[in-house]
VMD Tcl script that draws the C-alpha trace (Angstrom):
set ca {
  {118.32 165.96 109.08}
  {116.67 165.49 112.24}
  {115.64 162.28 114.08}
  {112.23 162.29 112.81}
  {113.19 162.63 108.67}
  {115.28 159.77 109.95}
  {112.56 157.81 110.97}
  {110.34 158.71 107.27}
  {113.51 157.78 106.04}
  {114.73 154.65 107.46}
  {111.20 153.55 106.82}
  {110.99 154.02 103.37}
  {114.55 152.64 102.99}
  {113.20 149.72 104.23}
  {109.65 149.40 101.73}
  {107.47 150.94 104.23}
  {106.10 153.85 102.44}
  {102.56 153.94 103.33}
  {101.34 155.73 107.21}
  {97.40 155.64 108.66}
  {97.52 159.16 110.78}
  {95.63 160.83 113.53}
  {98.55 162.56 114.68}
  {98.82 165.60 117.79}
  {101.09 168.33 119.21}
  {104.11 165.74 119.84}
  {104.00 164.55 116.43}
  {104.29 167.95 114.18}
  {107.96 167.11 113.74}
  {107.24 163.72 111.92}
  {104.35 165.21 110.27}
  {107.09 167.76 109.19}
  {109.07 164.83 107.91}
  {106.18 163.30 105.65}
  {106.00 166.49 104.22}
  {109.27 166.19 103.27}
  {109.40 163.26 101.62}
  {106.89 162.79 98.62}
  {107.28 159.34 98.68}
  {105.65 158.46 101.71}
  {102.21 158.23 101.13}
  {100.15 159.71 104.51}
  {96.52 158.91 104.86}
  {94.76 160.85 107.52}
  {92.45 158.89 109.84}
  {89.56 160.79 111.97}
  {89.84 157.78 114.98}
  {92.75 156.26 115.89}
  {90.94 152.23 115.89}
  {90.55 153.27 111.47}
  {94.59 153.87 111.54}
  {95.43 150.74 113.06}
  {92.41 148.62 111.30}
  {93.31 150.01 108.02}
  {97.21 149.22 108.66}
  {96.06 145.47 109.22}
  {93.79 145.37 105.81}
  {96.90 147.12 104.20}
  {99.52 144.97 105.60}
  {97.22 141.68 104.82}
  {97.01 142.59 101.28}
  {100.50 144.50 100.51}
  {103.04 141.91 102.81}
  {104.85 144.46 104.14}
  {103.85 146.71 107.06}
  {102.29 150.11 106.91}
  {102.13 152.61 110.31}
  {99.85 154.16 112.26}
  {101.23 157.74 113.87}
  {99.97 158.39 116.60}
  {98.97 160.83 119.79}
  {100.55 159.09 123.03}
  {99.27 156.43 125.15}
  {95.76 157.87 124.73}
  {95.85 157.85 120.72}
  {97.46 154.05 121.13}
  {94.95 153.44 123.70}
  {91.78 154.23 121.14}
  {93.93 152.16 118.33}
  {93.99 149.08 120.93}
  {90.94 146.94 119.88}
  {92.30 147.09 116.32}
  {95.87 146.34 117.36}
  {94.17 143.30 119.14}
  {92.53 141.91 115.45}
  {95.94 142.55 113.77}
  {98.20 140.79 116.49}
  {95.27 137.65 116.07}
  {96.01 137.79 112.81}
  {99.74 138.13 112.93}
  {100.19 141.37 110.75}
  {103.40 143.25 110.41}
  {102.38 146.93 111.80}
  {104.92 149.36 113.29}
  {102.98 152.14 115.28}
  {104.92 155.47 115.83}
  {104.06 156.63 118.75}
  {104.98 160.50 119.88}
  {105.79 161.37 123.37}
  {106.60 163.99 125.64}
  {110.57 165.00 124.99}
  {112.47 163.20 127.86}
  {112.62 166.24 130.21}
  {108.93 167.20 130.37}
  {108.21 163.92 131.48}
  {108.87 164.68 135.43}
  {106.16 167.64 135.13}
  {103.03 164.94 134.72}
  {101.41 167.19 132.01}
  {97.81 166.22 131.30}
  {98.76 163.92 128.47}
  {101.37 161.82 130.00}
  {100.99 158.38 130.71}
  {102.92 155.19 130.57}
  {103.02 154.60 126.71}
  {105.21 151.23 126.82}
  {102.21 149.85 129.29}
  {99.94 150.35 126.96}
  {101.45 149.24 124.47}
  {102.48 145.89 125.77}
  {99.44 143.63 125.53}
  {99.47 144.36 121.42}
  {103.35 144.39 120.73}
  {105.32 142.07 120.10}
  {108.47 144.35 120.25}
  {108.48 147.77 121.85}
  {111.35 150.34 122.43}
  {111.50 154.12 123.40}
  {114.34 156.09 121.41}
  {116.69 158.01 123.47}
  {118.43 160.00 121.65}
  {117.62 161.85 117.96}
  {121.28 160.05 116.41}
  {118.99 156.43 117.27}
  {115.88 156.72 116.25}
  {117.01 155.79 112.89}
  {118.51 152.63 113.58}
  {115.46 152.12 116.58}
  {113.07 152.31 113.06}
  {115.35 149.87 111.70}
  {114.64 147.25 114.41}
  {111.36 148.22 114.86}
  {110.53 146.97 110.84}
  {112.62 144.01 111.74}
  {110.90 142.91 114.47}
  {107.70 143.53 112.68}
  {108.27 141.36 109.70}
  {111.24 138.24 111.14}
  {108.91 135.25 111.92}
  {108.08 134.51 115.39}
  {106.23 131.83 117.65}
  {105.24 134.77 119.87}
  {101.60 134.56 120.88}
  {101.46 138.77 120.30}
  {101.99 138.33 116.47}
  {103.91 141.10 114.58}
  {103.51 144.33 116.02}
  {106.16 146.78 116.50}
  {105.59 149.74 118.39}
  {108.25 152.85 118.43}
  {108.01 155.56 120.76}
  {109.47 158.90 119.53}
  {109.89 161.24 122.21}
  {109.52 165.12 120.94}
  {113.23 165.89 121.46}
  {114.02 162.85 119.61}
  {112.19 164.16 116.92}
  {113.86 167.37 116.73}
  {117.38 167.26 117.34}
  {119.83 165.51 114.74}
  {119.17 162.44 112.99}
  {120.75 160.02 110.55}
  {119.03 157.52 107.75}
  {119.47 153.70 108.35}
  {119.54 151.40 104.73}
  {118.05 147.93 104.57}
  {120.96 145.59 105.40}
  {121.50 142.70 102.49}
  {120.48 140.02 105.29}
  {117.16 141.85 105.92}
  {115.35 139.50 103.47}
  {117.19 136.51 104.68}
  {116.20 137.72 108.14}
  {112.55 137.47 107.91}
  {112.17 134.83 105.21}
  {109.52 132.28 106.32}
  {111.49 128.78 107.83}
  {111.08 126.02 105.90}
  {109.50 122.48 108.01}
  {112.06 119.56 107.66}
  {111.42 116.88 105.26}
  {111.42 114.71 108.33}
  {108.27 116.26 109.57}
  {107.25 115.99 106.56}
  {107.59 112.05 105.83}
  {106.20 111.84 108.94}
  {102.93 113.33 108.59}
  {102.40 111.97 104.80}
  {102.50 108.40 106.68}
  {99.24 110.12 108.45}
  {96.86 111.49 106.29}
  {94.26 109.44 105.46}
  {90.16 109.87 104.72}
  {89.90 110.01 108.80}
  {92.15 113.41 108.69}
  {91.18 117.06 109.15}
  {93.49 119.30 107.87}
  {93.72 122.80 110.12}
  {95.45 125.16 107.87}
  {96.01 128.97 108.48}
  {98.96 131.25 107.87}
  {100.56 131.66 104.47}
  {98.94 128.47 103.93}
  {95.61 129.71 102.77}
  {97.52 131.55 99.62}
  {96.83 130.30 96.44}
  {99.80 128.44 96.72}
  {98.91 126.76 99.87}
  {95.21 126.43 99.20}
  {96.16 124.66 95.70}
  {98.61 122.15 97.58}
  {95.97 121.34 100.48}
  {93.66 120.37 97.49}
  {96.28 118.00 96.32}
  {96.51 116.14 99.41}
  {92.70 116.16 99.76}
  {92.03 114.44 96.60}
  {94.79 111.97 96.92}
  {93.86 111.00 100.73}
  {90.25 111.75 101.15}
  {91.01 114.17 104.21}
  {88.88 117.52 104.61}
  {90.48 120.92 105.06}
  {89.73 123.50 107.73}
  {90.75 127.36 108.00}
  {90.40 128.26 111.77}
  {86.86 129.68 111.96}
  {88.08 133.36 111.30}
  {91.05 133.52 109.12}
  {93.08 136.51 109.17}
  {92.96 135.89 104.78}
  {91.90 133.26 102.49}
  {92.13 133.07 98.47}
  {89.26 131.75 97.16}
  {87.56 131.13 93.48}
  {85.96 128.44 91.55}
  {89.42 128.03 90.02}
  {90.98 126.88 93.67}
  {90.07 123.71 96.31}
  {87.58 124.34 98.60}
  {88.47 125.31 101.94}
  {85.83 124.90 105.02}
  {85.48 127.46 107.51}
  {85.49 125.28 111.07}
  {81.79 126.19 112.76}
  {81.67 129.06 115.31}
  {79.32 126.56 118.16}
  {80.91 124.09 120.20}
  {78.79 121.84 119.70}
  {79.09 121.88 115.67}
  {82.91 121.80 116.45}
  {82.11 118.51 118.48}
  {79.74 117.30 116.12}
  {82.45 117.34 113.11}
  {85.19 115.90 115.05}
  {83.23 113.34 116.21}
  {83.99 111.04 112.79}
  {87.69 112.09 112.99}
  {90.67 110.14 114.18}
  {93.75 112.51 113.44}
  {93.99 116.78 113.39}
  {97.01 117.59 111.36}
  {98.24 121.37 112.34}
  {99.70 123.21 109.24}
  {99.49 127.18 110.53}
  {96.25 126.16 112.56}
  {95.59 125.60 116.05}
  {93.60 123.25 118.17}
  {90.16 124.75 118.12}
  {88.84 125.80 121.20}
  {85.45 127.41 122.36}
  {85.21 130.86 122.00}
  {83.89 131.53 125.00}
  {83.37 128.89 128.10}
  {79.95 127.40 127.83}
  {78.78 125.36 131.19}
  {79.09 122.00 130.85}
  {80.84 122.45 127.90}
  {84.94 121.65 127.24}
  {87.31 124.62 126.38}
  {89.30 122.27 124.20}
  {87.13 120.97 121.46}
  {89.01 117.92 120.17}
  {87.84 114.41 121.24}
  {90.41 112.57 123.36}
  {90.02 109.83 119.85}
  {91.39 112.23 117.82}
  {95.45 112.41 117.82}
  {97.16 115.75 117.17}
  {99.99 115.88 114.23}
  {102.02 119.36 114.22}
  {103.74 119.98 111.11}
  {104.06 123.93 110.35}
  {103.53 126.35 112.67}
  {101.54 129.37 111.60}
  {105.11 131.69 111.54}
  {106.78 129.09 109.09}
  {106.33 128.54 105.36}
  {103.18 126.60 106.25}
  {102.05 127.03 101.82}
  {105.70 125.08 101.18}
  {105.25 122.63 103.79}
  {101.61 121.76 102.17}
  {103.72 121.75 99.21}
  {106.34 119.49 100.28}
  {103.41 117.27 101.62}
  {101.84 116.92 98.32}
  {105.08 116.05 96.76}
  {105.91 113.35 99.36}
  {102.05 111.99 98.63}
  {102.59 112.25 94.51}
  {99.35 113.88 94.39}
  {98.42 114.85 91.21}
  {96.29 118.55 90.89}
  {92.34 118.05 91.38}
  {90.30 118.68 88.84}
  {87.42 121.11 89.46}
  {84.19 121.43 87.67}
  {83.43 124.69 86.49}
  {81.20 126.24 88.75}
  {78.76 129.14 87.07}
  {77.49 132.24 88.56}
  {74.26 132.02 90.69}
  {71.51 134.14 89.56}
  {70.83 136.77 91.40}
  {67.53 136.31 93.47}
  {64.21 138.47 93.69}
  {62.02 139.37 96.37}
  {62.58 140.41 100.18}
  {66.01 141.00 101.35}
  {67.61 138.09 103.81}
  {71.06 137.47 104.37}
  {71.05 134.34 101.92}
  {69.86 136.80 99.22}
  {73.03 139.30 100.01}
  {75.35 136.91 99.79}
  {73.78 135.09 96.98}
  {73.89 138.23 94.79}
  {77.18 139.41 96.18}
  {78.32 135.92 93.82}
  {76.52 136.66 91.38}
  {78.07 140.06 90.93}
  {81.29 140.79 92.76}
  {83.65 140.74 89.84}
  {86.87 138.49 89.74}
  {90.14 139.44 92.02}
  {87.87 141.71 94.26}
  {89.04 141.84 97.95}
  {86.39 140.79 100.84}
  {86.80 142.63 104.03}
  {83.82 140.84 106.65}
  {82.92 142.25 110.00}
  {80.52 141.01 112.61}
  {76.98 140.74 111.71}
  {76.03 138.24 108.62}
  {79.11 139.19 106.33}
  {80.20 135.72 107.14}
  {77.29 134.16 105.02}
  {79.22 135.27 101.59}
  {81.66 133.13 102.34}
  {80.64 129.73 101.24}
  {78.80 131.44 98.51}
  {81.30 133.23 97.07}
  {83.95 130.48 97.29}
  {82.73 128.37 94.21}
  {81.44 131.63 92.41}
  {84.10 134.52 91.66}
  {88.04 134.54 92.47}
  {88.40 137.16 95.40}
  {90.44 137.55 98.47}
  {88.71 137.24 101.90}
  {90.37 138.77 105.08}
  {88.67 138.21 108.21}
  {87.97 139.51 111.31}
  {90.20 138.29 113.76}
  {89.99 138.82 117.16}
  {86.65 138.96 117.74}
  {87.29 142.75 118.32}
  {84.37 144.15 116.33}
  {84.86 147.31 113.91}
  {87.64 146.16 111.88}
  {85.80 145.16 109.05}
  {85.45 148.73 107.70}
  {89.06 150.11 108.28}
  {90.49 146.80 107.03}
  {89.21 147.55 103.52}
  {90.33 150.96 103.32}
  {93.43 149.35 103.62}
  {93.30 146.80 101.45}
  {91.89 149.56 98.43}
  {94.77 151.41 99.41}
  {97.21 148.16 99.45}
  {95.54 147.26 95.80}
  {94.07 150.28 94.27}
  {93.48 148.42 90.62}
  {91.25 145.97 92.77}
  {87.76 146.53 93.84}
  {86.55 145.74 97.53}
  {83.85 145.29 99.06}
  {83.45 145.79 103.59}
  {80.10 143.26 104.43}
  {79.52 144.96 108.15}
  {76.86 144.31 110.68}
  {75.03 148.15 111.86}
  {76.39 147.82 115.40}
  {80.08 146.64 114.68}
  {80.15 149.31 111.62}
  {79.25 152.22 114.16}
  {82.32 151.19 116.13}
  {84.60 153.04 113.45}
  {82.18 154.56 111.27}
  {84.57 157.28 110.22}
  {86.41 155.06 107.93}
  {83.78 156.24 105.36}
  {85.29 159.80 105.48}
  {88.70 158.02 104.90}
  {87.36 155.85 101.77}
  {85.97 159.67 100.54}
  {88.61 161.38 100.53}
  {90.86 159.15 98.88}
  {88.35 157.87 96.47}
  {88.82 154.40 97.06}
  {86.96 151.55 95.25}
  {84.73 150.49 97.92}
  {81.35 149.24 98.52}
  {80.45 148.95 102.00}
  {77.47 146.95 102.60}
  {75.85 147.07 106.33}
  {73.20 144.41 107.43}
  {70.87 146.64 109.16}
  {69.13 144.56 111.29}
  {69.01 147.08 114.20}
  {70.55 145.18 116.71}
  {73.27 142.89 118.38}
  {71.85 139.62 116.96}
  {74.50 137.39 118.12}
  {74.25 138.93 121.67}
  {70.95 137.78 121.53}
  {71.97 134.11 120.23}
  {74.08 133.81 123.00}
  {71.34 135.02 125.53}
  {69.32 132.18 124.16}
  {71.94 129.98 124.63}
  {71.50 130.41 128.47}
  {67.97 128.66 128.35}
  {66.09 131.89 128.33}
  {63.02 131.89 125.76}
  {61.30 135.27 127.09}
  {64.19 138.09 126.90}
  {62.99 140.50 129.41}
  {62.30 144.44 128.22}
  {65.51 145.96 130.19}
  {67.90 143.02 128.91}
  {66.37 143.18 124.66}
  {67.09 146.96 125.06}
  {70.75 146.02 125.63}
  {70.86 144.09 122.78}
  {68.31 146.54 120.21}
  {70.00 149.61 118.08}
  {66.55 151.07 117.85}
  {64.96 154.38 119.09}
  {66.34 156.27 117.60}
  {67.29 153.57 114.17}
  {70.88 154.78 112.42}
  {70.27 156.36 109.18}
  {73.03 155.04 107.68}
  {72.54 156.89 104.10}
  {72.04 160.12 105.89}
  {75.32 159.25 107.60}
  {77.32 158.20 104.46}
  {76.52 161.26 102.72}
  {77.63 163.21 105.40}
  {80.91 162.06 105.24}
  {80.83 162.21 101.45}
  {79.87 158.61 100.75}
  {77.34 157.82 98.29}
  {74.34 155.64 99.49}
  {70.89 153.95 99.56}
  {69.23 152.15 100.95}
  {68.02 148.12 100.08}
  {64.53 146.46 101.54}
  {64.33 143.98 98.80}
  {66.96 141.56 96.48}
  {66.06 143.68 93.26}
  {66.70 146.94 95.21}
  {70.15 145.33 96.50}
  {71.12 144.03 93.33}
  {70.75 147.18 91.45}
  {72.45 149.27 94.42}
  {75.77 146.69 94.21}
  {75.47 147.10 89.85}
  {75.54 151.04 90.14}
  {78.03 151.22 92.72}
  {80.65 148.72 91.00}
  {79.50 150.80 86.89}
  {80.54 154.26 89.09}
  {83.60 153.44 91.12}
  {84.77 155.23 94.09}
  {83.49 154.82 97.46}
  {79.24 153.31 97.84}
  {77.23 151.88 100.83}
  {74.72 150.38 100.54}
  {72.00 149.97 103.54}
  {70.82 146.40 103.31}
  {67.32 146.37 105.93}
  {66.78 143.06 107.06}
}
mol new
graphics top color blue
foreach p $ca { graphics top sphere $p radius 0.5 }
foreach p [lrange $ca 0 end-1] q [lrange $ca 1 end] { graphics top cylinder $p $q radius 0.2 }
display resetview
C-alpha cells in the first residue's frame, strides 16, 4: 500500500466514498488508488469551479463530505469561487490537493506555487503531508476537521495537500475512531438559553433561522412557535438549504434591498438568532447603514448556526407548549398560457415539479420559484450562497448524484450558467436526472438594477454593453447538445410547460432555454 491507497482508503473508512475530479500529472498516483478501490465512486469534472460546486450540492444533500482532486494551486485556484459558496454555506468538503514531491520543490518548475496560500481564504483547516506513513492519519484529520462543528467564519472546508512522493512511497489505512460521531455531533443550546428566549417571543418577534434549522425538523418546530406567539420566521436571504412543501410552515426569505430589509424591521421590537445572523447590506449603499437592524429592535442569540439550531427550535416549542399548526391544503396552480415571464416559470415549475424533487437556484430569476413552490410541491431548495455566481449548475449535479432516486431541477440565469457551463457534460455522462432551466434574458439584469440604483435613468452605450450578453446571443440548445444534453428552446408558457413535461416523462439530463 502506498500513501495515496491510504488516503482512498482512510476516506472511505470514514463514509467518504464519493470524489469530483479534474486531476493532473501529480495526481496519477491517487487516480491509481481510485482505480483500486471499486468503492469509491470518481466523477470526472471538465473545470475545476464544477468539482468543488458539485461537492457542495453533494455534501448539502448527502451530510457527509465528498472531494474534489485536484491539479495544484492553479486547479484549487479555478475551484476558489465555488469553495467561497460552500464555506458561506458551511459544507463539509475535503479537497485533495497534489503537489510537487518535497524535493522538486527548490527547482520552481512552471507549476509550483504556494498551495497552502491559496488555499487559506476557503479552509477552514489545511495541512501538507510529509511523509507517505501520514497521509493516512493527515486524511483522518482532514474529514474531522471537515465535519466537527465550528464557530469559524471559513465554514467546513478541509483542504489536504499530497505531495507526489507522499503519494508513492508506503502508506497505511486509518479506521474511523468510535468517538468520531461523538466528535462532530451538533452541541445542544442549554435549557437556560432556552427559558430565556421563550420569555421573548411574542407577535413583535422575527425569527432568523438558518443552519440545520431549516430541516424539516426545524422548519416544523419554528411553525410551532409561530402559531403559538404570532412571531414571523426568516431564512437569511440565501440559504445554503431549505425543506419546503405545502405539508411544512412557511418560511420567508428576508428581501435582498436594504431598504425592504428596513422597511420589515421597522414594525419589529426583538430579532431572535437561531443559526441566522444579523442581516446586513449586501453591498454598501451611500447613505445607507451596513447593519440593517433598527437601534428599537433588541437582539436575542440562542443557537448559533454550528449547533443543533432544529433541537433548540425544538426545545423552544416545548418550553412554549405549542401545539403543531394546522395547514390548509394548498392545491397545485395551473399552469399558465401565453408569453413566457419569470412569474410564468416559476408558476409552472409548481404546477409540475413532482414531490421530493431537489431545487438547485443560481443568479438570474431562479429565486422567483421560491415562494411559489413553497405552498405547492414538497422539494428541497439549496441556494446560492456566496453571491459567487455559477454554482447553481454544479450544485445539482451533486445533489442528483447525492440522491439519484430524486429528480432535480438547476433554475440558472444565461450569464451565471456560462460561468461553469461544463457541468452539462458532467450531468451527460452520468445520466443524471436533471432539468436545467436557464432564463435567457441576454444579459446581467441585476448589474443593471444596481446601475439604476445610482440615479442613472439613461445607461450610456459603452456601460449597457458591459452589462448585455448579446452579439453574438448564446445558443444554449446548440450548446447542450454539444455536450450531450438534450434541449429546446421556450418563448412562450405552453412551449415551457411542455419542454419541463417531456423532460421529467424521459429522465436523464434536459435544458430547457426559457427566452424572456
Amino acid at each position: 500500500m502506498n500513501g495515496a491507497l491510504s488516503v482512498i482508503r482512510t476516506l472511505l473508512a470514514h463514509g467518504v466514498d464519493t470524489c469530483f475530479a479534474n486531476p493532473g500529472t501529480s495526481e496519477m498516483h491517487l487516480v491509481q488508488a481510485i482505480d483500486a478501490v471499486p468503492e469509491t465512486h470518481a466523477v470526472l469534472c471538465l473545470f475545476e469551479g464544477v468539482c468543488t460546486g458539485a461537492a457542495d450540492g453533494y455534501a448539502r444533500m448527502k451530510g457527509v463530505p465528498a472531494t474534489t482532486l485536484l491539479h495544484l494551486g492553479a486547479g484549487l485556484g479555478n475551484g476558489i469561487a465555488n469553495l467561497h459558496n460552500c464555506r458561506r454555506a458551511a459544507t463539509p468538503l475535503v479537497n485533495i490537493v497534489g503537489d510537487h514531491a518535497v524535493h522538486h520543490v527548490a527547482y520552481d518548475a512552471p507549476l509550483t506555487s504556494d498551495i497552502e496560500a491559496v488555499a487559506k481564504p476557503v479552509s477552514a483547516w489545511i495541512r501538507t503531508s510529509r511523509t507517505s506513513e501520514g497521509a493516512g492519519l493527515d486524511t483522518a484529520d482532514a474529514v474531522r476537521a471537515a465535519m466537527s462543528p465550528s464557530p469559524d467564519p471559513r465554514g467546513g472546508i478541509a483542504t489536504l495537500i499530497l505531495p507526489a512522493d507522499c503519494a508513492w512511497g508506503p502508506g497505511r489505512t486509518v479506521g474511523k475512531p468510535a468517538s468520531f460521531d461523538a466528535a462532530v455531533a451538533k452541541p445542544r443550546v442549554s435549557a437556560q438559553v432556552i427559558a430565556a428566549a421563550a420569555s421573548e417571543i411574542d407577535a413583535q418577534t422575527v425569527l432568523m433561522v438558518d443552519g440545520n434549522g431549516l430541516t424539516e425538523r426545524g422548519v416544523t418546530a419554528a411553525g410551532r412557535i409561530a402559531g403559538k406567539t404570532g412571531c414571523r420566521v426568516f431564512s437569511p436571504t440565501f440559504p445554503a438549504r431549505v425543506e419546503a412543501g405545502p405539508d411544512l410552515p412557511v418560511v420567508n426569505r428576508l428581501p435582498y434591498f436594504p431598504e425592504q430589509i428596513m422597511e420589515l424591521f421597522g414594525s419589529v421590537s426583538k430579532l431572535v438568532l437561531l443559526g441566522g445572523e444579523r442581516p446586513v447590506s449586501f453591498f454598501a449603499y451611500r447613505n445607507l447603514p451596513s447593519d440593517l437592524v433598527p437601534d428599537h429592535c433588541a437582539v436575542h442569540r440562542v443557537a448559533h448556526r454550528h449547533e443543533d439550531v432544529a433541537l433548540a427550535l425544538d426545545d423552544l416549542a416545548e418550553a412554549l407548549d405549542a401545539s403543531a399548526p394546522l395547514l390548509a391544503p394548498s392545491p397545485r396552480p395551473e399552469a399558465p398560457k401565453g408569453p413566457l415571464n419569470v412569474r410564468g416559470i416559476a408558476t409552472t415549475l409548481a404546477a409540475r415539479a413532482p414531490d421530493d424533487c431537489i431545487v438547485a437556484v443560481d443568479s438570474g430569476g431562479g429565486g422567483a420559484a421560491y415562494p411559489a413552490m413553497q405552498r405547492a410541491v414538497r422539494h428541497t431548495w439549496l441556494n446560492l450562497t456566496g453571491g459567487s455566481i455559477g454554482q447553481g449548475g454544479p450544485a445539482a449535479v451533486g445533489a442528483a448524484i447525492a440522491c439519484p432516486d430524486r429528480p432535480v431541477f438547476a433554475l440558472l440565469g444565461d450569464g451565471g450558467a456560462m460561468y461553469t457551463n461544463q457541468f452539462l457534460w458532467t450531468a451527460a455522462r452520468e445520466q443524471l436526472d436533471l432539468v436545467a432551466v436557464v432564463f435567457s434574458n441576454r444579459q446581467y439584469n441585476i448589474l443593471e438594477v444596481e446601475y439604476r440604483r445610482l440615479g442613472i435613468n439613461d445607461i450610456g452605450e459603452r456601460a449597457a454593453s458591459l452589462f448585455d450578453l448579446s452579439r453574438p446571443d448564446i445558443d444554449w440548445v446548440a450548446l447542450a447538445q454539444a455536450q450531450g444534453v438534450s434541449a429546446v428552446k421556450a418563448t412562450t408558457c405552453e412551449e415551457f410547460d411542455a419542454g419541463v413535461t417531456r423532460a421529467l416523462a424521459a429522465g436523464g439530463p434536459h435544458l430547457i432555454e426559457a427566452v424572456l
